[in-house]
DODREN-133560 format. One record per residue (C-alpha): y, x, z; residue number from 1; residue in one letter. Coordinates in Angstrom, 3 decimals. Layout:
N
north:Y&east:X&up:Z&i:NUM&aa:A
...
% end
This chain:
364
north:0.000&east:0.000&up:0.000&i:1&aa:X
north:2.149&east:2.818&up:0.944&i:2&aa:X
north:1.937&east:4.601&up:-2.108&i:3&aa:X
north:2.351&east:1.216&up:-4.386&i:4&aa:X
north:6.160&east:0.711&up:-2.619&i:5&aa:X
north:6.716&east:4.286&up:-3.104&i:6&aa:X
north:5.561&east:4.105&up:-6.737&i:7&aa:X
north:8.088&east:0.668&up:-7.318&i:8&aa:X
north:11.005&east:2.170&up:-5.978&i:9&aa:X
north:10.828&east:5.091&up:-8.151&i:10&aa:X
north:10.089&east:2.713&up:-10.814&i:11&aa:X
north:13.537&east:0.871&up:-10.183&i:12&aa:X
north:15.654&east:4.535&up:-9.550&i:13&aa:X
north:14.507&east:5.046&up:-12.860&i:14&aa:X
north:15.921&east:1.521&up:-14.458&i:15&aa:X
north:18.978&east:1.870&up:-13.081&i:16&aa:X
north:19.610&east:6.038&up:-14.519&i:17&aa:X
north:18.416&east:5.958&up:-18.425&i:18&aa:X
north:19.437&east:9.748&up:-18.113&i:19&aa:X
north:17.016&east:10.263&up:-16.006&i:20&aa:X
north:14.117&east:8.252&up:-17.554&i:21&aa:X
north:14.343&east:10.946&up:-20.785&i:22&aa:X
north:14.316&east:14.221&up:-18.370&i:23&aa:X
north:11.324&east:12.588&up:-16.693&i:24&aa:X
north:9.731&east:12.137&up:-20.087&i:25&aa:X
north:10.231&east:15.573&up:-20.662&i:26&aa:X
north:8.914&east:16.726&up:-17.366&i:27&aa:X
north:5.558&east:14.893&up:-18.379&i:28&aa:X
north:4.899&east:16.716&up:-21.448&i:29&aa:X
north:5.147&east:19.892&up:-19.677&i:30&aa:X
north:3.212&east:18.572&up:-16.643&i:31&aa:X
north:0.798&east:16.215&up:-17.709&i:32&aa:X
north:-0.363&east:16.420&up:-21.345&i:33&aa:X
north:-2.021&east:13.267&up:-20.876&i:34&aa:X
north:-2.537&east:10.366&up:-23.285&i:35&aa:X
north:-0.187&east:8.154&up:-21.466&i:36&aa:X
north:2.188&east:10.682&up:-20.011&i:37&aa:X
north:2.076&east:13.465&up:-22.592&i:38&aa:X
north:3.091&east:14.894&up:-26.362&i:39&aa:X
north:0.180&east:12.595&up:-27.638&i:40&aa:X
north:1.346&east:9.283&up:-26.682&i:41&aa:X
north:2.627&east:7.365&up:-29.444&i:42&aa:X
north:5.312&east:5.192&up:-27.533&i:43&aa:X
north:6.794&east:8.697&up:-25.223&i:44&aa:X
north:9.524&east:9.460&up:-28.225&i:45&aa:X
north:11.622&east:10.949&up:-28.079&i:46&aa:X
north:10.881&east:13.929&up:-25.640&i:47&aa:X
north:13.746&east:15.638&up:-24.346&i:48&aa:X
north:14.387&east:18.707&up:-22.227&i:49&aa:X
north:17.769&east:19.343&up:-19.793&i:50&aa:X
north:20.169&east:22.283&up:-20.929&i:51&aa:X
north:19.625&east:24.969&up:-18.286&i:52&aa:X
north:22.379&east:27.640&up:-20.459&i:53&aa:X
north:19.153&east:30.123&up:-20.544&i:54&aa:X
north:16.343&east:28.084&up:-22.245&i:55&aa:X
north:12.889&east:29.072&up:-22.394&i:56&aa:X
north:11.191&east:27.300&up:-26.010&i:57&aa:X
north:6.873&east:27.511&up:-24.514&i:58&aa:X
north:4.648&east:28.606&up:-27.449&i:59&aa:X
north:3.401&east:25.896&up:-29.454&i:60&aa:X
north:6.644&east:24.367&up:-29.260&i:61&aa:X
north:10.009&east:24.202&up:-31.036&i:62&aa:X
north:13.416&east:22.378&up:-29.466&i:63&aa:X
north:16.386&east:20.860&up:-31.822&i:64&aa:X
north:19.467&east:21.133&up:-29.760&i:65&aa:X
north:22.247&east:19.107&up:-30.364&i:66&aa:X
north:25.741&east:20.177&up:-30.566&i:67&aa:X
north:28.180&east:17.336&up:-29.890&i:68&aa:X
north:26.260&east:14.950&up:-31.427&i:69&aa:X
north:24.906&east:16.969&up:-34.392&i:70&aa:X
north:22.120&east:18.748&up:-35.335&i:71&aa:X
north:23.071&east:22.931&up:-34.413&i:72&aa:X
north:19.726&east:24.511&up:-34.485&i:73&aa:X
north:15.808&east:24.357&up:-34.115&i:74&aa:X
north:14.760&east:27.476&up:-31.911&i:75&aa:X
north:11.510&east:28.511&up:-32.193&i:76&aa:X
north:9.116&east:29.839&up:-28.793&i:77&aa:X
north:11.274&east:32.543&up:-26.619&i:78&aa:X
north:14.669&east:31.854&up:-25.343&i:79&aa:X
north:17.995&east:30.723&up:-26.111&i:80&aa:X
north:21.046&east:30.633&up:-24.962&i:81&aa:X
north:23.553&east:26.743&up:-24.972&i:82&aa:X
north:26.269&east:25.899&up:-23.808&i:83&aa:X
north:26.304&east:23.163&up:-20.947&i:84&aa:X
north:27.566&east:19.386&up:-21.744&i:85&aa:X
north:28.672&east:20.603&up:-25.596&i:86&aa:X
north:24.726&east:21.410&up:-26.490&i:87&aa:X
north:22.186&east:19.194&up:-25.682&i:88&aa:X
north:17.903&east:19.882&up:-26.566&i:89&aa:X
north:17.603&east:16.320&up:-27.737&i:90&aa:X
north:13.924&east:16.954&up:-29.290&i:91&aa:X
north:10.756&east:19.199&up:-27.951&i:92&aa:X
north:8.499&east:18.857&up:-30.894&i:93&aa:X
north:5.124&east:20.023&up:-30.225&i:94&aa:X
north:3.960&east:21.554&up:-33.625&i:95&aa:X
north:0.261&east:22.160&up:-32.535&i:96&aa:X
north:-2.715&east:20.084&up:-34.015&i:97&aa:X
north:-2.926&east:16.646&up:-32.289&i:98&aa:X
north:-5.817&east:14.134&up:-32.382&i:99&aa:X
north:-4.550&east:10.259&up:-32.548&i:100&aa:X
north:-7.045&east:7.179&up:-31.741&i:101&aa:X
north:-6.676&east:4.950&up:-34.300&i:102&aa:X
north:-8.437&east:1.468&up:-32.291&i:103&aa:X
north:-10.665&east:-1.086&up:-33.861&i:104&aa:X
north:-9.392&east:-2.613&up:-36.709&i:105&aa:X
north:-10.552&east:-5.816&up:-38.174&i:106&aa:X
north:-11.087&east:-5.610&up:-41.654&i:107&aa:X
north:-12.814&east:-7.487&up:-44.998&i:108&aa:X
north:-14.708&east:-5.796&up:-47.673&i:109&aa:X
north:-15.028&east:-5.987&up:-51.346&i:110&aa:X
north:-18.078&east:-8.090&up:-50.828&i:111&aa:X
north:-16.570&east:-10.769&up:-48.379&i:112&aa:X
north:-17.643&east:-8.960&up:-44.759&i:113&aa:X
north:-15.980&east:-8.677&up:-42.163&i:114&aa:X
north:-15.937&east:-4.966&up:-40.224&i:115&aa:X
north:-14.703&east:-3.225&up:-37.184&i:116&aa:X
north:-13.623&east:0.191&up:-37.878&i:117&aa:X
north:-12.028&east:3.225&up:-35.551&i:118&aa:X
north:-11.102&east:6.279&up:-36.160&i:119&aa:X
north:-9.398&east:9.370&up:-35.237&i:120&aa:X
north:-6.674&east:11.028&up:-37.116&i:121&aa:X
north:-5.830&east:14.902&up:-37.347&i:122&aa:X
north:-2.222&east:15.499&up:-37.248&i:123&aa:X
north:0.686&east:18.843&up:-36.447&i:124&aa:X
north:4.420&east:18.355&up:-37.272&i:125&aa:X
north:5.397&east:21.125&up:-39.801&i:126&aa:X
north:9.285&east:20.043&up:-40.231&i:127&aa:X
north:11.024&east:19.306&up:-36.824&i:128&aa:X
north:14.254&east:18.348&up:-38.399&i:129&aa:X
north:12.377&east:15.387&up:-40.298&i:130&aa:X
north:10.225&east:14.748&up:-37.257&i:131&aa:X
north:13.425&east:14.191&up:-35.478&i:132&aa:X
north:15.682&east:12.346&up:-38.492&i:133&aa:X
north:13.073&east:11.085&up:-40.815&i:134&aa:X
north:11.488&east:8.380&up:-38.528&i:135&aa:X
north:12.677&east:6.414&up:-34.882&i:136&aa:X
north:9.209&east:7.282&up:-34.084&i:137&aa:X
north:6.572&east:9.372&up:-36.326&i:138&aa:X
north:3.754&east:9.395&up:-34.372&i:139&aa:X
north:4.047&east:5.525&up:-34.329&i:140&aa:X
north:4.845&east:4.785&up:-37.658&i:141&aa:X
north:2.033&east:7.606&up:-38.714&i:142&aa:X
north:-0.594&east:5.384&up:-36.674&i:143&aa:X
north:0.838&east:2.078&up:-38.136&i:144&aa:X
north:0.310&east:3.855&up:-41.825&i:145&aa:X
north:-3.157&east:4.823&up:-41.021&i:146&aa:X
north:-3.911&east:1.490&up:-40.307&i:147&aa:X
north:-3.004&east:-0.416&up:-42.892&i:148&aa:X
north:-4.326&east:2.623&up:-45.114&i:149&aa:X
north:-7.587&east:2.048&up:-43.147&i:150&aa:X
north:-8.026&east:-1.848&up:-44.036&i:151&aa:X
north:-6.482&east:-1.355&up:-47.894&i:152&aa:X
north:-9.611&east:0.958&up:-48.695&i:153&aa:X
north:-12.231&east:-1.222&up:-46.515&i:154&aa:X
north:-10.866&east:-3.727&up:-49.096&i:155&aa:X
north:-11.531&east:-1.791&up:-51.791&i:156&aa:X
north:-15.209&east:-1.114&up:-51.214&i:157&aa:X
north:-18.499&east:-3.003&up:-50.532&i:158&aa:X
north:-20.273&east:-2.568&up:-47.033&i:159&aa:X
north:-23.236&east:-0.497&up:-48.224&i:160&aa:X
north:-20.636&east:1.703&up:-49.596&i:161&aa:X
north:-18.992&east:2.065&up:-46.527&i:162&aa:X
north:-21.844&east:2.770&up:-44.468&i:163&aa:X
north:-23.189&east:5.267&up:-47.162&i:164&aa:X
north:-19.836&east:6.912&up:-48.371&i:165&aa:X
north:-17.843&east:7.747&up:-45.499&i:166&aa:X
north:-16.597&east:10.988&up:-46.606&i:167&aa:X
north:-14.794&east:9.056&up:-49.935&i:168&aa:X
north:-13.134&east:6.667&up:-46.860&i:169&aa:X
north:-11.757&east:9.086&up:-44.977&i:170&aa:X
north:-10.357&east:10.600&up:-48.406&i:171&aa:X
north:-8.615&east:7.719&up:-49.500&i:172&aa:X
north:-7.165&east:7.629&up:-46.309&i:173&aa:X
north:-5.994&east:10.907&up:-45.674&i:174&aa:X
north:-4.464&east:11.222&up:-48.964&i:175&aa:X
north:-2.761&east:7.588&up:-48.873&i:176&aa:X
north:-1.156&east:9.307&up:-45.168&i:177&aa:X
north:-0.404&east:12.817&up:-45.961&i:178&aa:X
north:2.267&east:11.081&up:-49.017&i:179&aa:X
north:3.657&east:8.620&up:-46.540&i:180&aa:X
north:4.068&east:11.257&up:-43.310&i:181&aa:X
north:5.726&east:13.858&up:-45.705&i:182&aa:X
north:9.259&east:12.569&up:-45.053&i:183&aa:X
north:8.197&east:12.489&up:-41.231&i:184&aa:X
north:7.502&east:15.978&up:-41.192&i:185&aa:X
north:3.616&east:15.620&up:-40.257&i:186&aa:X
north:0.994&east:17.427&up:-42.081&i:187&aa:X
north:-1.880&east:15.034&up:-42.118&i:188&aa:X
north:-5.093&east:17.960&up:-41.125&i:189&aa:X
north:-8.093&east:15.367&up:-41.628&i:190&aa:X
north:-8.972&east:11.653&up:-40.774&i:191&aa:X
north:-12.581&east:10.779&up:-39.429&i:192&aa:X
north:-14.146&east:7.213&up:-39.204&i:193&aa:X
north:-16.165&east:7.151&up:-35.798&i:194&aa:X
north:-17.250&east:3.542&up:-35.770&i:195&aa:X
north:-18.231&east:0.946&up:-38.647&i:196&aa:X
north:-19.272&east:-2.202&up:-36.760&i:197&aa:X
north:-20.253&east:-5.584&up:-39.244&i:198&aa:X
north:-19.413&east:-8.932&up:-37.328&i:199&aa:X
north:-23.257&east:-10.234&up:-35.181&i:200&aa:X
north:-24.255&east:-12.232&up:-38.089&i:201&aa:X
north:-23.894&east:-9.399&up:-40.858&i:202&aa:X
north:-26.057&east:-7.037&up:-38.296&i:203&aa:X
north:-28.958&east:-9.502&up:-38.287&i:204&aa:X
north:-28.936&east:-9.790&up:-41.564&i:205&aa:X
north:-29.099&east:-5.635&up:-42.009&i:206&aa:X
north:-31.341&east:-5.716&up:-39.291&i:207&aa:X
north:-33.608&east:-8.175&up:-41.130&i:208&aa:X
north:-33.364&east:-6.514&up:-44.569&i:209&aa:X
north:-34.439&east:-2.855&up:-42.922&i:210&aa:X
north:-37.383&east:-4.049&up:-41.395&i:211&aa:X
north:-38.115&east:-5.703&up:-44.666&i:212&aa:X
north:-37.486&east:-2.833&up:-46.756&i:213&aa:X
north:-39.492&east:-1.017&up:-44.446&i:214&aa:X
north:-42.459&east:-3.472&up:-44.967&i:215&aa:X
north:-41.944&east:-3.106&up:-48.649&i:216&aa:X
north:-41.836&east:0.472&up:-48.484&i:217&aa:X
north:-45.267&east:0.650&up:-46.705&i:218&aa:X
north:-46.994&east:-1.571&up:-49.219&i:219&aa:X
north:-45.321&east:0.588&up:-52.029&i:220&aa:X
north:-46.911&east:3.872&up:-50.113&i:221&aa:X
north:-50.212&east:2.053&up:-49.853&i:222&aa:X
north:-50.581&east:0.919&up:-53.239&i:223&aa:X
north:-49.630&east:4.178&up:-54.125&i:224&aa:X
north:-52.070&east:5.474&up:-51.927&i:225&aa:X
north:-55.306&east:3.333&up:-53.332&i:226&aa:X
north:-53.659&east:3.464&up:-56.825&i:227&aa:X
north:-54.178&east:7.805&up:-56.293&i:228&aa:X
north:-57.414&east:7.906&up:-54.448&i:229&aa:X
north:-58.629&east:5.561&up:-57.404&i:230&aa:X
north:-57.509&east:8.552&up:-60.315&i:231&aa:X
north:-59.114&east:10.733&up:-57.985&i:232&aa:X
north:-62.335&east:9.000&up:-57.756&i:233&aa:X
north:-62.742&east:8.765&up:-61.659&i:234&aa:X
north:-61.503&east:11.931&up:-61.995&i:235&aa:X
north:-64.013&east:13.413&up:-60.469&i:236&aa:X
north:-66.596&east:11.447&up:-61.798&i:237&aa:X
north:-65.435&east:12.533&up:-65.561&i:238&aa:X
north:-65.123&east:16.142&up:-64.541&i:239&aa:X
north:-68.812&east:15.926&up:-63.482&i:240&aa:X
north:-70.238&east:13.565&up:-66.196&i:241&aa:X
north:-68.967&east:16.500&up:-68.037&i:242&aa:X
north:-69.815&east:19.632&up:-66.448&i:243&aa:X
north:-73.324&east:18.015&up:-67.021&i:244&aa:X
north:-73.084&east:16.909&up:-70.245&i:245&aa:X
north:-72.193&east:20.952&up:-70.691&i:246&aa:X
north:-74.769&east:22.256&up:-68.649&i:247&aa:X
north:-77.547&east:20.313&up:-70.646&i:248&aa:X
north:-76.271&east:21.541&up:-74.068&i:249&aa:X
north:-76.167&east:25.092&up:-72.390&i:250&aa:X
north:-79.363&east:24.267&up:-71.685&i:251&aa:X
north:-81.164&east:23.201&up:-74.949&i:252&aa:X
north:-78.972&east:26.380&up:-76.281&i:253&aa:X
north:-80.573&east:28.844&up:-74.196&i:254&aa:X
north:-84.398&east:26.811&up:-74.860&i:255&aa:X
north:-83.788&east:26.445&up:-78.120&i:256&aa:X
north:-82.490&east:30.169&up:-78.679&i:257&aa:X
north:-85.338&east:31.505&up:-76.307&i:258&aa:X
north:-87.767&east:29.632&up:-78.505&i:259&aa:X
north:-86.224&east:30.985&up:-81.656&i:260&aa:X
north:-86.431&east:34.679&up:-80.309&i:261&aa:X
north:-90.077&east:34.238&up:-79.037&i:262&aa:X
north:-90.971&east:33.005&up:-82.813&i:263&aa:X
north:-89.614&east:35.809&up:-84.191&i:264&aa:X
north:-90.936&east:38.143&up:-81.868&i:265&aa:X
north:-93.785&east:36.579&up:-82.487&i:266&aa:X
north:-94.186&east:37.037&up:-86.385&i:267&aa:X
north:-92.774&east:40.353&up:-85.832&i:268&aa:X
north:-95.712&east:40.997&up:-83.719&i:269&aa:X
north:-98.196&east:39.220&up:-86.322&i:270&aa:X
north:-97.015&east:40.835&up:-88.680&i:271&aa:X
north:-96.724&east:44.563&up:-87.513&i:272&aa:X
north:-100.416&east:43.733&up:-86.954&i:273&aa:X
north:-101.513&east:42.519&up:-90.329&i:274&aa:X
north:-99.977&east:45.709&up:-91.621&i:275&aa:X
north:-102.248&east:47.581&up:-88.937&i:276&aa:X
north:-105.389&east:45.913&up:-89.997&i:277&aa:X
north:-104.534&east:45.963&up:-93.706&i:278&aa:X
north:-103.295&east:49.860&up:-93.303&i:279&aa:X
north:-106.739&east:50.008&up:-91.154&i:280&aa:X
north:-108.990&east:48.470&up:-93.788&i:281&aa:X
north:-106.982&east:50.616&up:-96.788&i:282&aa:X
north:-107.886&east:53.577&up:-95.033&i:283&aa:X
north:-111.511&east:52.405&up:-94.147&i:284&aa:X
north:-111.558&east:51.916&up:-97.929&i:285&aa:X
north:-110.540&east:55.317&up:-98.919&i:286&aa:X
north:-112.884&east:57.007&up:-96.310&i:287&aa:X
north:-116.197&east:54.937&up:-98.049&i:288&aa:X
north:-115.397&east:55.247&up:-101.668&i:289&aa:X
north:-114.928&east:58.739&up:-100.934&i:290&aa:X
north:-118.044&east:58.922&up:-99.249&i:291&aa:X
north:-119.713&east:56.839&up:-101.749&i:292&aa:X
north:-118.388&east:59.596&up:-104.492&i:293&aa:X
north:-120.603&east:62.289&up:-102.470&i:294&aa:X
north:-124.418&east:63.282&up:-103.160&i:295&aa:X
north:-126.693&east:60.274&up:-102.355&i:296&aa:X
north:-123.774&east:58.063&up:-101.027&i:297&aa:X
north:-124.764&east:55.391&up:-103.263&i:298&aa:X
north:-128.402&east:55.473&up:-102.115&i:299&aa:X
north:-126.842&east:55.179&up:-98.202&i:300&aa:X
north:-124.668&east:52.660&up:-98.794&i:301&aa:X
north:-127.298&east:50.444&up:-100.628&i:302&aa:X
north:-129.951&east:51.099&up:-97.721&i:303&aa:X
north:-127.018&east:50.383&up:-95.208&i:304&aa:X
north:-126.051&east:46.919&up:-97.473&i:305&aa:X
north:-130.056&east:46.012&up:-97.680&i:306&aa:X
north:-129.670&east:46.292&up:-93.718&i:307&aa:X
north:-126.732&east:44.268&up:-93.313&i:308&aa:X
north:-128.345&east:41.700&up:-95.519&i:309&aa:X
north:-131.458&east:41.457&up:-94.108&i:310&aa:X
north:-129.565&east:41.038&up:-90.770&i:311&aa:X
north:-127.234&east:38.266&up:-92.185&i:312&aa:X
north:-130.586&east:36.399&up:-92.786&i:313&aa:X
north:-131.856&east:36.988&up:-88.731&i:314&aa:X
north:-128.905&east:35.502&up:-87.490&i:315&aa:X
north:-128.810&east:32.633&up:-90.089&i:316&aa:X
north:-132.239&east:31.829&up:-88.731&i:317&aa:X
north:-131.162&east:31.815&up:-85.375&i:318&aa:X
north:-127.872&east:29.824&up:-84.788&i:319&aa:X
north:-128.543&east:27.181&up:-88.057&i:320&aa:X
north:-131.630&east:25.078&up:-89.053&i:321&aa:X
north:-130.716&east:25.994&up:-92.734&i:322&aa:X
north:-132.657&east:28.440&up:-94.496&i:323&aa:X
north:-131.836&east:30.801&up:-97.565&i:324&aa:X
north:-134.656&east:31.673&up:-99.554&i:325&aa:X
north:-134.631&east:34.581&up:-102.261&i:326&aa:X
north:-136.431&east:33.748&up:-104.802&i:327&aa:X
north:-138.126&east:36.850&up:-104.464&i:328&aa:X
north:-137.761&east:37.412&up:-100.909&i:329&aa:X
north:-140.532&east:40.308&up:-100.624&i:330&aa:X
north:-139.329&east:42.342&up:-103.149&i:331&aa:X
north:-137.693&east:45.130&up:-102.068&i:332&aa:X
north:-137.070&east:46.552&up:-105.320&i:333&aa:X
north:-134.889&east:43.051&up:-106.634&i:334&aa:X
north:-132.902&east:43.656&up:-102.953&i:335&aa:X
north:-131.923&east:47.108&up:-103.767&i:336&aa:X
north:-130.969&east:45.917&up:-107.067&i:337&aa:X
north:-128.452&east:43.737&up:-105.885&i:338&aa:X
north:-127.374&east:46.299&up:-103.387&i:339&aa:X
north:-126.621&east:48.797&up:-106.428&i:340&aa:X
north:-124.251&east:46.274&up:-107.665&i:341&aa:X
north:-122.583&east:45.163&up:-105.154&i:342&aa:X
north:-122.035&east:49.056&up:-104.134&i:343&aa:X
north:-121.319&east:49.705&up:-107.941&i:344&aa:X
north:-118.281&east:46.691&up:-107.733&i:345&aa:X
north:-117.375&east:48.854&up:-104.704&i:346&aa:X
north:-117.310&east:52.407&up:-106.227&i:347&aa:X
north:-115.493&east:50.719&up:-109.461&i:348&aa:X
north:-112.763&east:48.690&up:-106.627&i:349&aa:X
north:-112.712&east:52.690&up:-104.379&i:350&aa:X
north:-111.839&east:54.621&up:-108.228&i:351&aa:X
north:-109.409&east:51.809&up:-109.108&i:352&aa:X
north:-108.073&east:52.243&up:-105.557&i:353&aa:X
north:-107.630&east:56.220&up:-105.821&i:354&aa:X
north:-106.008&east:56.350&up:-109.096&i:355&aa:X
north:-103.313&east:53.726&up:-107.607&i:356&aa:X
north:-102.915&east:56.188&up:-105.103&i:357&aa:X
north:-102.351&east:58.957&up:-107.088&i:358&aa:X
north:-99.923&east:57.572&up:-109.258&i:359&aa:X
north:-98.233&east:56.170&up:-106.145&i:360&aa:X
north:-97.725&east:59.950&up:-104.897&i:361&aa:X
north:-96.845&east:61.429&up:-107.937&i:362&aa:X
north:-94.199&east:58.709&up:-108.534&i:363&aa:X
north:-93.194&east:60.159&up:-105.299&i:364&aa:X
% end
């Protein structure tokens, strides 16, 4: 209670000194800082200072001092030196960077909906003279600006571009600002939108369509899913109908090659052999004519054929119930007879033989 009567009657000391009221606004931007108390708040302009002859100008700050009612000088941070009641600091203009709220503002998009949006804008005064001349108060008619710079471009675009383009908002408005604060002497750093809020219905609605894009989204994925495993499936059944299909032909290639090598190997074989036996019987033939062409070689070879014969007979006998009679079977003299023939065919085939031979190596 105390301290709420203290609080009113400085209130009212205030009310009736207006001189006062601006040196206590100054002494709050150099105490405070605050929001409500400090170089940020919107509705503390302007900010003065009292004229102490030897002024000190804090860094980060620049004062525009008065002389009789006109503008005498801006002095930058150090010290200066003005003359009492004739000079008066009737501006501290704090030129650093500056963040501004900019509140909820109701707004309609392209597309008929209706949106809360905030923001914060980026701000430093560059020109103190115009920050001082150019506007009864910037920093309010700056926020005003932004604004109505805020709910043109929400105008100008749909919701889903809003939501999804953010960085092209804040664009439109920092550039729509920056042209309008120029006289003001602000330098407009950056504007951010922190909050995009659709009205309760419009949030259903979103709410609804995300959990049914989400639905569609998994179906999509899961038909995509079968739709894969399906290629894969028949895939794999093609590449191993034909790896099969391969294999078998391989295989009758390999059979049928293996079979065509063991034929040839074969009549290679049969053949190298039928030149054996026929080089085998040629020279069996050479060795008996020229035997036959010796002293009593044709009476040996006719006993030897008599033999033979009469042994062709035996086994005739004995594995056939056919029988050969001679006509003459006991005479000895009729089977040496055709003996001498026979070997006489055979000396005439063994000289027909030789003489082959001989022109064979003289041809040679």
């Amino acid at each position: 209670m105390r301290s709420a009567t203290n609080t009113a009657l400085i209130l009212r000391k205030l009310q009736s000194h207006p001189s006062s009221i601006r040196a206590f606004s100054s002494y709050q931007l150099e105490g405070f800082g605050g929001r409500n108390f400090g170089g940020d708040s919107i509705g503390n302009w302007p900010v003065t200072k009292t004229n102490t002859v030897f002024n000190i100008v804090p860094q980060g700050h620049q004062y525009v001092v008065e002389r009789l009612g006109k503008l005498h000088a801006i002095h930058d941070s150090g010290y200066f030196w003005a003359i009492p009641l004739i000079d008066r600091i009737a501006y501290v203009v704090d030129v650093r960077e500056r963040a501004l709220d900019i509140v909820p503002q109701a707004a309609i998009t392209r597309d008929n909906v209706s949106v809360e949006v905030s923001g914060n804008l980026f701000l430093r005064f560059l020109d103190p003279q115009k920050a001082a001349y150019g506007a009864f108060n910037p920093l309010y008619s700056v926020t005003q600006h932004a604004q109505s710079a805020m709910r043109s471009a929400i105008g100008e675009m749909e919701l889903d571009e809003i939501l999804h383009g953010r960085a092209r908002l804040n664009a439109l408005i920092k550039g729509s600002l920056q042209e309008a604060a120029e006289p003001w002497g602000i330098e407009i750093r950056r504007y951010e939108i922190t909050e995009i809020t659709p009205d309760q219905q419009i949030r259903v609605a979103m709410d609804k369509q995300a959990a049914a894009e989400r639905a569609r989204r998994e179906q999509v994925l899961r038909a995509e899913g079968e739709k894969r495993r399906a290629e894969l499936e028949s895939e794999g059944v093609k590449i191993s109908l034909t790896n099969e299909s391969e294999g078998n032909l391989i295989k009758i290639s390999n059979e049928a090659q293996a079979e065509k090598t063991k034929r040839l190997l074969e009549a290679e074989g049969e053949a190298a052999a039928i030149e054996l036996i026929a080089s085998a019987q040629a020279d069996a033939l050479r060795k008996i004519s020229a035997e036959l062409l010796k002293p009593g070689g044709q009476e040996a070879a006719q006993l030897a054929l008599a033999r033979d014969y009469v042994a062709m007979y035996g086994e005739m006998g004995k594995q056939s119930n056919t029988i050969l009679f001679n006509d003459r079977p006991a005479d000895m003299n009729s089977l040496l007879a055709q003996a001498a023939t026979a070997m006489k065919a055979v000396a005439e085939s063994g000289n027909a033989t030789k003489a082959l031979t001989m022109n064979d190596n003289q041809t040679q």
